[in-house]
C-alpha positions as CSV (number, residue, x, y, z in Angstrom):
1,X,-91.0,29.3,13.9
2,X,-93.0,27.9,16.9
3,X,-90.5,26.6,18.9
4,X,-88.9,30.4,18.9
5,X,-92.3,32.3,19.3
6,X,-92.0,32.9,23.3
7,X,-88.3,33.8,22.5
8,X,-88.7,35.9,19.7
9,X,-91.3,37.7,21.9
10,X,-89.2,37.9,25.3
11,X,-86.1,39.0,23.5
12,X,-87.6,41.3,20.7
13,X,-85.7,39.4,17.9
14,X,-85.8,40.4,14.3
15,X,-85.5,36.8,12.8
16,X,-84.3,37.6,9.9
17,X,-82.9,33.9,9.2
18,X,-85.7,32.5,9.9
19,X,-87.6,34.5,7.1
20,X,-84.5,34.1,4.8
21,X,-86.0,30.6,4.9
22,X,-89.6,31.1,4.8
23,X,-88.2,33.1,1.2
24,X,-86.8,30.2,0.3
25,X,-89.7,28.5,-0.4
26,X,-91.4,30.9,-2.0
27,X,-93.3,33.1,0.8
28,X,-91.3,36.4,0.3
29,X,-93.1,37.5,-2.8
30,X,-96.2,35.1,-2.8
31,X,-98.1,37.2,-5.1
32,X,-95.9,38.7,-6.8
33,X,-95.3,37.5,-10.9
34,X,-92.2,35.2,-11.1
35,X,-90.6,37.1,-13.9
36,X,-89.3,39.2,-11.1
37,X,-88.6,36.4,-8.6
38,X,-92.1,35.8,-7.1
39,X,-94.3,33.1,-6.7
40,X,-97.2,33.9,-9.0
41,X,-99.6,32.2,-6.4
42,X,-103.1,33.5,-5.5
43,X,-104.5,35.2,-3.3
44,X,-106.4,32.2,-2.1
45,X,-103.2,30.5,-1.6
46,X,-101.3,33.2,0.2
47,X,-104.7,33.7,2.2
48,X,-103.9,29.7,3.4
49,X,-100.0,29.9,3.7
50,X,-100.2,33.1,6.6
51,X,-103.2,31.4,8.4
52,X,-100.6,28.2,8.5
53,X,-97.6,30.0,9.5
54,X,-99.3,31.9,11.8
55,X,-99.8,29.2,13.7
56,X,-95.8,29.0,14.1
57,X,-95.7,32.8,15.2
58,X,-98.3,35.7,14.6
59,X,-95.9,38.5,15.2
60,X,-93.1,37.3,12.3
61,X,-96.1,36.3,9.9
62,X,-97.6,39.3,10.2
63,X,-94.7,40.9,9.1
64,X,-93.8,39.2,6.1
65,X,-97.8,39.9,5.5
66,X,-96.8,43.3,5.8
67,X,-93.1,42.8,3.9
68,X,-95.4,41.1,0.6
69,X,-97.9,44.0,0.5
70,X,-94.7,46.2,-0.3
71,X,-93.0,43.9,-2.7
72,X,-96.7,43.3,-4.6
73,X,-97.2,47.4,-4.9
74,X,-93.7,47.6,-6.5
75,X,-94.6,44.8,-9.0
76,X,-97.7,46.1,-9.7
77,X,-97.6,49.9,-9.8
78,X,-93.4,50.1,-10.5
79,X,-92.3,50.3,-14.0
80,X,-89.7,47.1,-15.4
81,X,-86.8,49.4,-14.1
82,X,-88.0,49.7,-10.7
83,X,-89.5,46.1,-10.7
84,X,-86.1,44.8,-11.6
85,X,-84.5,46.7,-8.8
86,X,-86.6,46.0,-5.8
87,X,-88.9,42.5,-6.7
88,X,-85.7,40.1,-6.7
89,X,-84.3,41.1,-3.3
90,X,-87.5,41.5,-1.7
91,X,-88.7,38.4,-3.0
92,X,-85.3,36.5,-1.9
93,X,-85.6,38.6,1.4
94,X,-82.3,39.8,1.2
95,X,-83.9,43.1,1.5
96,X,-86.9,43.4,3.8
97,X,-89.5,46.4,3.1
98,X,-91.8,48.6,5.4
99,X,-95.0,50.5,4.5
100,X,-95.3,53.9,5.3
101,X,-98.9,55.3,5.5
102,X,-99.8,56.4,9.3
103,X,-98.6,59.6,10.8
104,X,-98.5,60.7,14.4
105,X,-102.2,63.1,13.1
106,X,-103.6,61.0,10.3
107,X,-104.2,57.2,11.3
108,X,-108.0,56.5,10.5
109,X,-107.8,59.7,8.3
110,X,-105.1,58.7,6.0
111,X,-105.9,61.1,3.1
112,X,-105.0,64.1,5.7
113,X,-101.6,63.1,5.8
114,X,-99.1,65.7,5.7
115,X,-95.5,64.7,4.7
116,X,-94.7,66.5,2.2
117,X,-92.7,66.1,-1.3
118,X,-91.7,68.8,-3.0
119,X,-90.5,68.6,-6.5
120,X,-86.6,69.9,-6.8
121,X,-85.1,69.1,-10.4
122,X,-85.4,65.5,-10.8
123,X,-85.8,64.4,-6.6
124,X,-88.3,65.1,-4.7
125,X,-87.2,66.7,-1.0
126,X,-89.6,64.7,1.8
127,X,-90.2,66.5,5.0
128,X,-92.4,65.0,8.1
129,X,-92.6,61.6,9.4
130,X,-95.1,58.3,9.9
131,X,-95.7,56.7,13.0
132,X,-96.2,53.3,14.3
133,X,-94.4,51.4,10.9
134,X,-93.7,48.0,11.3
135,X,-90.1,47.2,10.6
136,X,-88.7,50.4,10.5
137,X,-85.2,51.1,11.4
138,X,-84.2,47.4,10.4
139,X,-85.9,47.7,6.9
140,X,-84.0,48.3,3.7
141,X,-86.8,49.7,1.2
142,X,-89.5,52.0,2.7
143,X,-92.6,52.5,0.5
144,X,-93.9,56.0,1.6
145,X,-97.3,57.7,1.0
146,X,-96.6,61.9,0.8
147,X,-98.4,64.8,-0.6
148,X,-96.8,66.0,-3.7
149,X,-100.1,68.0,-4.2
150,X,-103.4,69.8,-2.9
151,X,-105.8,68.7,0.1
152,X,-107.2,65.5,-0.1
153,X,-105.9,61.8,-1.9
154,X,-105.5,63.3,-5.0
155,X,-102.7,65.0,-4.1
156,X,-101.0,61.7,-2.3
157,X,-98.1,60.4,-4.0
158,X,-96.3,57.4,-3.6
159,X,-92.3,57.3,-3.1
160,X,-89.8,54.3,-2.9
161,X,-87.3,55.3,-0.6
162,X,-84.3,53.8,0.6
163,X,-82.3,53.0,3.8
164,X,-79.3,54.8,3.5
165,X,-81.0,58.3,1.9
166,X,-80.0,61.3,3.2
167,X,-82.1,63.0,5.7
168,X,-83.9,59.8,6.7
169,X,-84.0,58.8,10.1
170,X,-86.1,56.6,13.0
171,X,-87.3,57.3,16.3
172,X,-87.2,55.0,19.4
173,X,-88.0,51.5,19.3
174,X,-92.0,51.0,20.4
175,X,-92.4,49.1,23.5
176,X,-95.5,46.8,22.3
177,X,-98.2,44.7,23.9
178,X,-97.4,42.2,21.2
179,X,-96.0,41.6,17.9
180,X,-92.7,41.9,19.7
181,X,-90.3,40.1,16.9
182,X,-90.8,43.2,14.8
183,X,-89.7,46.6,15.5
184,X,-91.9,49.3,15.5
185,X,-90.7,52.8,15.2
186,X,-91.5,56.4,13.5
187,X,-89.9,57.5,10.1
188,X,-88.6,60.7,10.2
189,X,-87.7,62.5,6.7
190,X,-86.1,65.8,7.2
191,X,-84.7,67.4,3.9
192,X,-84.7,64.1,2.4
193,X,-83.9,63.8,-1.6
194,X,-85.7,60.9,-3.3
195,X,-85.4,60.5,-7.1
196,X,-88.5,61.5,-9.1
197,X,-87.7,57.8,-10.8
198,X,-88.7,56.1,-7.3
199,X,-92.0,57.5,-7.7
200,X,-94.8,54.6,-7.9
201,X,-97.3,55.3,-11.1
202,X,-98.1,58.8,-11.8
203,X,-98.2,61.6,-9.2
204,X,-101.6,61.9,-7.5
205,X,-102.1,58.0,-8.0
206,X,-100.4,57.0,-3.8
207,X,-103.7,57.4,-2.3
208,X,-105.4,54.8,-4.6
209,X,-102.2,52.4,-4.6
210,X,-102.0,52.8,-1.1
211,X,-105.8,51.7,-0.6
212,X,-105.8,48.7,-3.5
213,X,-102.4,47.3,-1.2
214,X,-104.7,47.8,1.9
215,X,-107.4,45.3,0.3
216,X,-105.3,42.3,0.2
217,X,-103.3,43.4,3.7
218,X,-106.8,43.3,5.3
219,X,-107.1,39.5,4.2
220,X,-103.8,38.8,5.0
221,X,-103.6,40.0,8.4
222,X,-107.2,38.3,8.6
223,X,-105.6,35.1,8.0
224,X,-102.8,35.8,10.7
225,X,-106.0,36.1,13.2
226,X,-107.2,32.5,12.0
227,X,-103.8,31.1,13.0
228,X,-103.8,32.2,15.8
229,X,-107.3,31.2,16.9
230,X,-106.4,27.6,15.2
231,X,-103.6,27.2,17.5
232,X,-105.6,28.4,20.7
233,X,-108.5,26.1,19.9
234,X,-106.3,23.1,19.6
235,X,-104.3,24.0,22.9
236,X,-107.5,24.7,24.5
237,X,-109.0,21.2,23.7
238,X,-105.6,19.8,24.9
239,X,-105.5,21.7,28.1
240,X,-109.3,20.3,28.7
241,X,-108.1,16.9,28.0
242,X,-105.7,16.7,30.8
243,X,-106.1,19.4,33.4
244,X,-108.5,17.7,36.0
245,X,-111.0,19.2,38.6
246,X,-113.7,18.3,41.0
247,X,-112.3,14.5,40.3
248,X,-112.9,14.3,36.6
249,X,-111.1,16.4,33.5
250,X,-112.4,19.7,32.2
251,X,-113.4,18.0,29.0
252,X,-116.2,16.1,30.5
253,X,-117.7,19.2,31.6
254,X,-120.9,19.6,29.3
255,X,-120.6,23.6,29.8
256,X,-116.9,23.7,28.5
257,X,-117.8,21.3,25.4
258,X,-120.5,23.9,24.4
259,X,-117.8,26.5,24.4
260,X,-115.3,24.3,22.5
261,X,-117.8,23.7,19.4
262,X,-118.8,27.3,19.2
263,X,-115.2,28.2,19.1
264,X,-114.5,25.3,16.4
265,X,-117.8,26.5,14.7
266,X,-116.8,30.7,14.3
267,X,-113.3,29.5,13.2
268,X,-114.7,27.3,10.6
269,X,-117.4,30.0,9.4
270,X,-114.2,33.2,9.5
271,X,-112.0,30.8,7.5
272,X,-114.7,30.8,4.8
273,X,-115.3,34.7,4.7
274,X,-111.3,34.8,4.2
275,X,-111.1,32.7,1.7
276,X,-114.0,33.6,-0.2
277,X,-113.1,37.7,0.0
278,X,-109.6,36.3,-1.5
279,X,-111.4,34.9,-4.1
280,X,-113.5,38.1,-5.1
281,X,-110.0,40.0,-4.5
282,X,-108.4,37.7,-7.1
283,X,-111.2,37.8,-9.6
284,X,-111.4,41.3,-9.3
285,X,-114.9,41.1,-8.5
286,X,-117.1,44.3,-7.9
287,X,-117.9,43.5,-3.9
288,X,-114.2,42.4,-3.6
289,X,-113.1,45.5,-1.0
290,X,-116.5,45.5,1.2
291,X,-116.2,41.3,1.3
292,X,-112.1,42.3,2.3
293,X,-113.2,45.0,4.5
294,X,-116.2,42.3,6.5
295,X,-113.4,39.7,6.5
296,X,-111.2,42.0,8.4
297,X,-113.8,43.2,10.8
298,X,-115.7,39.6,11.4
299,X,-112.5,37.9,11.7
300,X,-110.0,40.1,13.7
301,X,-113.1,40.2,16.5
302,X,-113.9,36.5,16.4
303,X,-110.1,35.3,16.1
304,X,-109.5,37.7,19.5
305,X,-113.0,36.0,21.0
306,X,-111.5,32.8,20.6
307,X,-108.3,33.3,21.4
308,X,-109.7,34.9,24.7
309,X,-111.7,32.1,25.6
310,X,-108.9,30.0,25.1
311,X,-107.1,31.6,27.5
312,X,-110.0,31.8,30.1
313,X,-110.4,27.8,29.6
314,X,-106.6,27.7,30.7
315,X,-107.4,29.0,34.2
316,X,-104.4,30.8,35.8
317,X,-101.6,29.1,33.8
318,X,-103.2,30.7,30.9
319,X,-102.0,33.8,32.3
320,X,-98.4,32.8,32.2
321,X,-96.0,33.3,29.6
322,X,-95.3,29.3,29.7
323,X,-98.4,29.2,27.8
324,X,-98.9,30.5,24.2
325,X,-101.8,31.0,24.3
326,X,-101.2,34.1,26.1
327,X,-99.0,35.2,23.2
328,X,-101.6,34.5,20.5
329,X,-104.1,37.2,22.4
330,X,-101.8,39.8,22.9
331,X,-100.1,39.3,19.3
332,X,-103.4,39.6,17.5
333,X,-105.1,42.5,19.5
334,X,-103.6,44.7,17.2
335,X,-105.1,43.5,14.4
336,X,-108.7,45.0,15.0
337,X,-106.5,48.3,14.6
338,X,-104.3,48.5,12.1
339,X,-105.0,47.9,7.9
340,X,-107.5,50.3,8.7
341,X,-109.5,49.7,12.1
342,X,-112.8,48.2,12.5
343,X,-114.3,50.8,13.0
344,X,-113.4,51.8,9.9
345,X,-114.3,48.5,8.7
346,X,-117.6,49.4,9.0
347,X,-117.8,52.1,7.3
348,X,-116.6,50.9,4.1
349,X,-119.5,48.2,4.2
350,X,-122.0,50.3,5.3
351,X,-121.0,52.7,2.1
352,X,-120.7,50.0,-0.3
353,X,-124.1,49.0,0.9
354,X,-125.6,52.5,0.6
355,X,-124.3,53.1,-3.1
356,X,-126.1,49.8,-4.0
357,X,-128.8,51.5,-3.5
């Protein structure tokens, strides 16, 4: 991927070859069981294999982050008929898949969503629409979060629904900072049929599926953030090697070689948060969503520092697009906001803290 990145990011390209391949070797379903066509790997591993690939491009590995969270809620919550259906392709990436949860009024707030699904025979009719979905419009599969009942999560549902459905529709394709080789658009559902036999687990049971996918996105797109802030550290040390001022290179200057270890040093320490809230996630440990929940927060921020310092240490070229390092800061901005912001973050800890209590 990295010799594409800056492409991929000037021209807004979708490469869906280049994931084809990525699903070729197993990183279309990483987590999901192999009887269906996944890899069976853990969530330890999976946590290693998007901090690696994001090195090669944030944006596209962020996606198929996004694309495995999907294909792992339909393994784990689907019955064997709708596992059989979806797993395969989404695992071979012959079909790519898009998570629906945001709307234009309920971001932070996701159990006041409001698209609703109303029960008609044996389909449920969908009206109202999500905003800021990554994929959408070039997605096949589209795993939507909709109110089926009352206020509040319990009445969230959560629906499978396809491309080509009736009454499904997107809106204009985002204009981003960053993560630029995905599309971003709405999801518009106006009068739109879905079969009750779509319908992940029982109804009332979305909000809850919807959160347990969250827990292992959150280390996922923390591990996105370590790639990028691996890359930037090493094209920072190279830039000081060989860009020379006041007769001497940067990397003799004592002040820049301070700021070079304490990068190295808060990449080391967020790697090991990562992989050590994978491990709780995988063990299903009781502090496994406030240990995914601080790996989110501590690593999106010191991934961003990083990669911002990175880009300081590269003068005025840093500011070009020549330069990835550019690219790795405005591709992982976004991840102290979405999978829940930081903010957000915070409160999950603090409330896991306070029930301790």
């Amino acid at each position: 991927m990295a010799p594409h990145m800056a492409e991929w990011d000037q021209k807004e390209i979708f490469p869906v070859e280049a994931m084809r391949k990525a699903a070729q070797l197993g990183f279309g379903g990483i987590y999901v069981n192999p009887e269906v066509g996944g890899s069976g790997l853990s969530r330890l591993d999976t946590s290693i294999i998007f901090e690696a690939l994001s090195t090669g491009c944030v944006s596209t590995t962020a996606y198929i982050s996004i694309h495995n969270m999907c294909a792992w809620m339909i393994d784990t919550f689907g019955n064997n008929e709708q596992r059989e259906k979806y797993c395969p392709d989404l695992c071979s990436m012959q079909k790519f898949a898009s998570y629906c949860l945001t709307e234009p009024g309920s971001g932070s707030d996701a159990a006041s969503l409001l698209t609703s699904a109303k029960l008609q025979g044996d389909h449920y009719v969908l009206n109202g629409s999500k905003a800021f979905i990554s994929g959408a419009g070039d997605t096949d599969v589209y795993v939507v979060m909709c109110r089926t009942g009352g206020k509040g999560p319990k009445g969230i549902s959560c629906l499978v629904v396809e491309k080509e459905t009736p009454g499904l529709s997107f809106g204009k394709k985002e204009k981003k900072v960053g993560w630029n080789s995905q599309p971003t658009r709405a999801v518009m559902f106006e009068d739109c049929a879905v079969p009750v036999a779509n319908r992940l687990g029982a109804e009332g049971e979305g909000f809850n599926i919807a959160m347990k996918g969250l827990n292992g996105g959150r280390i996922n797109i923390a591990s996105c953030s370590l790639g990028a802030a691996h890359a930037s550290v090493v094209l920072a040390r190279d830039h000081l090697c060989v860009r020379k001022q006041f007769g001497e290179t940067l990397s003799k200057n004592q002040y820049l070689q301070f700021k070079l270890a304490e990068m190295a040093t808060k990449l080391v320490a967020s790697r090991l948060l990562v992989r050590q809230a994978a491990l709780a996630l995988q063990e299903s440990r009781p502090d496994a969503v406030a240990l995914c929940s601080m790996a989110k927060l501590f690593v999106t921020d010191e991934s961003f520092s990083i990669c911002n310092q990175a880009l300081q240490m590269h003068g005025g070229y840093g500011y070009l697009k020549d330069y990835a390092v550019q690219q790795y800061v405005r591709d992982i901005r976004v991840h102290q906001i979405l999978e829940g912001t930081n903010e957000v973050m915070r409160m999950i800890i603090a409330r896991s803290l306070l029930t301790e209590s």
